[in-house]
KEBA-576114 format. One record per residue: residue number from 1; residue in one letter; x, y, z of N, C-alpha, C in turn. Coordinates in pm, 1 decimal. Each point is the difference from the previous one (the first is absolute). Layout:
<rs>
R  resi  resn    n.east   n.north      n.up   ca.east  ca.north     ca.up    c.east   c.north      c.up
R   NUM     a         X         Y         Z         X         Y         Z         X         Y         Z
...
</rs>
This chain:
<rs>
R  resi  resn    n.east   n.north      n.up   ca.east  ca.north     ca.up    c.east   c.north      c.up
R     1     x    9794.2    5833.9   11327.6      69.8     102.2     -75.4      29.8     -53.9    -139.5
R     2     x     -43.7      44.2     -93.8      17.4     -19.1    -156.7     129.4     110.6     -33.1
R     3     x      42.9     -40.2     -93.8     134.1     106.1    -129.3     -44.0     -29.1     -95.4
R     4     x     -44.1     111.5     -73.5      17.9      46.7    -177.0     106.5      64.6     -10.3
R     5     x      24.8     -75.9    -100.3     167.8      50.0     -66.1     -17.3      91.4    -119.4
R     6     x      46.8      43.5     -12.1     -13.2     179.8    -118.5      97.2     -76.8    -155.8
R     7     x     -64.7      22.2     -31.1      74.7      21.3    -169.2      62.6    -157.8     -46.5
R     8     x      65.4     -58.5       5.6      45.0     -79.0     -63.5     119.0     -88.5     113.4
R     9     x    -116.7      -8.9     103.0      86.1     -31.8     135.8     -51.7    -109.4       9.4
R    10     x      22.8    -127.7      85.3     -76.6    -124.5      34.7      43.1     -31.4     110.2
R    11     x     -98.1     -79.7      55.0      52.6     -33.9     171.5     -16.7    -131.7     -18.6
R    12     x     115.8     -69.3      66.5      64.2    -125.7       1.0      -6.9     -79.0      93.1
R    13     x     -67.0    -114.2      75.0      19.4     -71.2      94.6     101.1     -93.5      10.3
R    14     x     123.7      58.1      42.9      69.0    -131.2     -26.8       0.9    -170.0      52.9
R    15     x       7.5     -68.0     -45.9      53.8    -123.4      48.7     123.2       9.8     109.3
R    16     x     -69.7    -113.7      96.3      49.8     -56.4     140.9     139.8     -43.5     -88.8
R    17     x     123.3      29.5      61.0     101.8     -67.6      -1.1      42.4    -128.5       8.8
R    18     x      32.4     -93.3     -53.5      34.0    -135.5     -13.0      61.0     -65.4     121.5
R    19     x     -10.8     -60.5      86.6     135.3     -60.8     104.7      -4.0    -151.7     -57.1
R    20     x     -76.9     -40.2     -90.2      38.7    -156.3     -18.6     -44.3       8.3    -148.9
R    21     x      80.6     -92.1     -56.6     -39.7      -2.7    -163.3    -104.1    -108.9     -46.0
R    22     x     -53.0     -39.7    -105.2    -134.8     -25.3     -20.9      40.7    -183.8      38.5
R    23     x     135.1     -42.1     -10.1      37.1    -152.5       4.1      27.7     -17.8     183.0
R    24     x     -32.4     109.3      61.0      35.0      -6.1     154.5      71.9      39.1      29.4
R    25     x     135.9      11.4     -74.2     112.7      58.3      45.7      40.6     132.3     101.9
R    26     x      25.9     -27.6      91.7     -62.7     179.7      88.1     163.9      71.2     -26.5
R    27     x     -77.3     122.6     -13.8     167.3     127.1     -78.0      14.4      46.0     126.0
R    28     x     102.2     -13.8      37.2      76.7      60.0      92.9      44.5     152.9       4.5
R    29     x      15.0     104.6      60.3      61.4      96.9      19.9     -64.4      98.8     -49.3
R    30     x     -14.2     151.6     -62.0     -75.6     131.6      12.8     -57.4     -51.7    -102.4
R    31     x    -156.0      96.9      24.1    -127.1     -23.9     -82.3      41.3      69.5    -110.8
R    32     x     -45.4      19.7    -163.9     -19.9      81.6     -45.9    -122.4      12.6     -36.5
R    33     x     -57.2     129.3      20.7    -150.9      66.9     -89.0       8.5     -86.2    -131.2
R    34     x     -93.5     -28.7      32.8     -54.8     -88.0    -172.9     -31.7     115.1    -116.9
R    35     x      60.1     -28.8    -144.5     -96.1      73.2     -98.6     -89.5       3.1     -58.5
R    36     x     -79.7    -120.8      88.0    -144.2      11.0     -42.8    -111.2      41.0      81.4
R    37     x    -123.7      22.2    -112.6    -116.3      50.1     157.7    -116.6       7.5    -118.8
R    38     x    -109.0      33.9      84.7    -111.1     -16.2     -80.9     -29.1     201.6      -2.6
R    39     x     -87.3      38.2    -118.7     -10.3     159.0      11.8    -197.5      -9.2     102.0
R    40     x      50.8      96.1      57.2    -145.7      49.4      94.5     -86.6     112.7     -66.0
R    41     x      98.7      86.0     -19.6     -58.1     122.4     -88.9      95.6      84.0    -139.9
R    42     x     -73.5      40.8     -51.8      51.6      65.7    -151.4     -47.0     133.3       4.2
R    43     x     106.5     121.7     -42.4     -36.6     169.7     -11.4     -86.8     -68.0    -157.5
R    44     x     -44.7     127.7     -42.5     -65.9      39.6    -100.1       7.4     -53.5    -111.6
R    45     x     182.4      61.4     -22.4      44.9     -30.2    -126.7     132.0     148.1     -58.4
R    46     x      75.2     -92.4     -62.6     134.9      97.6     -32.2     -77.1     107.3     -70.7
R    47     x      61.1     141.0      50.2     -79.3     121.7     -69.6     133.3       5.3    -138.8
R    48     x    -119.1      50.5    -128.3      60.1     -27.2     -83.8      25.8     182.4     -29.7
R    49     x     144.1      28.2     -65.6     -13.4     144.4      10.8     -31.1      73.2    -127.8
R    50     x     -55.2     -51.7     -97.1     -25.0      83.9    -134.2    -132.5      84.6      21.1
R    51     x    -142.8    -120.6      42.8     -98.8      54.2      27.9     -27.0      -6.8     141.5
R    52     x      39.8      -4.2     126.5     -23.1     -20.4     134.1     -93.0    -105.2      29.7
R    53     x      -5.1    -104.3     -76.2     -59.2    -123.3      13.1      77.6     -84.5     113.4
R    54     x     -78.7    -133.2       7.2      64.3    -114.6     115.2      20.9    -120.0    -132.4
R    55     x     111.7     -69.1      -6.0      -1.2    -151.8     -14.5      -1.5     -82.3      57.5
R    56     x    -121.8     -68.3       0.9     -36.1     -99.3      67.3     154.8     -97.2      77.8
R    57     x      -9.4     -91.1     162.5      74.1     -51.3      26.9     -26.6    -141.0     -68.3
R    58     x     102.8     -94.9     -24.8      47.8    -131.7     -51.7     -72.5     -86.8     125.2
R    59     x      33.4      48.5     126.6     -17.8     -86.3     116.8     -88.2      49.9      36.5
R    60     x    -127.9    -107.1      74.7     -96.8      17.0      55.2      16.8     -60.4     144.5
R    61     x    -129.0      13.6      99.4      13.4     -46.0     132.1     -14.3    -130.9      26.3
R    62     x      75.6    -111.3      60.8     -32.0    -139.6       1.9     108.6     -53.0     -82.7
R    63     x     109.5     104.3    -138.0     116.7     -90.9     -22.1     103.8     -41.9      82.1
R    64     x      57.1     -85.0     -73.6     132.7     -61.6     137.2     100.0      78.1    -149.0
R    65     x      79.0      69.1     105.0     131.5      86.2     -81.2     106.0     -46.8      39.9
R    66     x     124.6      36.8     -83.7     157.5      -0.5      64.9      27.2     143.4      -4.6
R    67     x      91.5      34.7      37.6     113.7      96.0      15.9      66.6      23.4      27.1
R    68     x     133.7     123.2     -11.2     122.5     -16.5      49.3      18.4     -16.1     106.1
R    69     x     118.2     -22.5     101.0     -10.1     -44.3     123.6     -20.2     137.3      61.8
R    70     x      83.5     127.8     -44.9     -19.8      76.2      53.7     -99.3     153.3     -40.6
R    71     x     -91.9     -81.2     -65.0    -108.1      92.2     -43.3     -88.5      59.7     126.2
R    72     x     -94.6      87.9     -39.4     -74.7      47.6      78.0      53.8      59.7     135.5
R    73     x    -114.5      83.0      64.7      -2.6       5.1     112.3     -78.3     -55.6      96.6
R    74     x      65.5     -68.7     141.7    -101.7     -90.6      60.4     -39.4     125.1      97.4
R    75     x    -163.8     -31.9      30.8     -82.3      78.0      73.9     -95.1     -70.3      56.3
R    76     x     -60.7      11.4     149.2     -55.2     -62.3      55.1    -151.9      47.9      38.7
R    77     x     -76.1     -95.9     -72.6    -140.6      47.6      21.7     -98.1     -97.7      69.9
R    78     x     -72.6      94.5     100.4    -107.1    -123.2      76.0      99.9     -94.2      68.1
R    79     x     150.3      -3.8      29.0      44.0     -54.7     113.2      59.2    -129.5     -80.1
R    80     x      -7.2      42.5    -192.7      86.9    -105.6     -86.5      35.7      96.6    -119.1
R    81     x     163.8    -104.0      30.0     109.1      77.1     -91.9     -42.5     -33.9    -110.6
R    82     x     -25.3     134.1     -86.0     -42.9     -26.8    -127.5     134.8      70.1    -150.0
R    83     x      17.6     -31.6     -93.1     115.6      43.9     -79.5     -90.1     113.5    -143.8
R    84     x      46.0     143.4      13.0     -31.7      43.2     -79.3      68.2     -10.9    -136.3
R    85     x     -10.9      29.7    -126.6      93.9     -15.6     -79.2     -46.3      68.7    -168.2
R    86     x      57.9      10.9     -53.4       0.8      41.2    -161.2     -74.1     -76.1     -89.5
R    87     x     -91.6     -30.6     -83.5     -46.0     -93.3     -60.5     136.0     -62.6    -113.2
R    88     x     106.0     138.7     -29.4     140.3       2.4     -57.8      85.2    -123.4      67.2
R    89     x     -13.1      -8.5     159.6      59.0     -79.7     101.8     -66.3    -170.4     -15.7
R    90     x     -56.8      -5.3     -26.0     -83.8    -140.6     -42.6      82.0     -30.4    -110.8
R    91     x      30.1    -144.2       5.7      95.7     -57.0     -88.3    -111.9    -112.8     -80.8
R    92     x     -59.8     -51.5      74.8    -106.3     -51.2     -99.3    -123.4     -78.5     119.1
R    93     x     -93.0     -57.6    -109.5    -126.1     -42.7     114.4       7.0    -110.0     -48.0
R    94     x      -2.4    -134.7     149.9       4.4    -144.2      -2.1    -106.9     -87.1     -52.2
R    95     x      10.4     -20.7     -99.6    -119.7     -49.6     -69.8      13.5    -204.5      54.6
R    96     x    -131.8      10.0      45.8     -14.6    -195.7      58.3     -20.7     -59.9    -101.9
R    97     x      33.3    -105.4      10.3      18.1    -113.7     -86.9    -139.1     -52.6     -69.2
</rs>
C-alpha cells in the first residue's frame, strides 16, 4: 500500500524513540515521539492563488526533517505508523556534516 499526499502535505517516517543516550546512559521512564524522521513522500506543491498555479515543495523524499512535537497527523499505512504533516509544520531539514 503506497500514500500520495495532495497539495503541500508530506509524509514523515518518524524516528524510533530513544531508551538510551548516545554515551549509554539508558533514560528511564515514558517514551517521547521523537521530532525527527526522514520524508517518504511530497504532494505537488502549495497552490498559489493569483494564477491557480503550484509552488514547488522545499522538501523532497529521502530528507531527514524536524518538527513540532505536536504536528501532523499520525496514520497508519501498510501496517506502519506513518506522520502526515504541513510542509508549514517542518521546522527545518537536517543537513550532515
Amino acid at each position: 500500500m503506497k500514500i500520495q499526499p495532495l497539495y503541500d502535505r508530506v509524509v514523515v517516517r518518524r524516528d524510533e524513540a530513544r531508551t538510551q543516550t548516545e554515551s549509554g546512559i539508558i533514560l528511564p521512564g515514558k517514551e517521547e515521539a521523537p521530532q525527527e524522521g526522514e520524508v517518504v513522500a511530497v504532494g505537488e506543491g502549495m497552490p498559489i492563488e493569483d494564477n491557480g498555479g503550484l509552488r514547488p515543495l522545499l522538501t523532497k523524499q529521502g530528507d531527514r526533517v524536524l518538527f513540532g512535537r505536536y504536528a501532523g497527523t499520525p496514520v497508519e499505512v501498510g501496517g506502519e505508523e506513518l506522520l502526515i504533516l504541513r510542509e508549514d509544520d517542518i521546522l527545518g531539514i537536517i543537513q550532515k556534516d
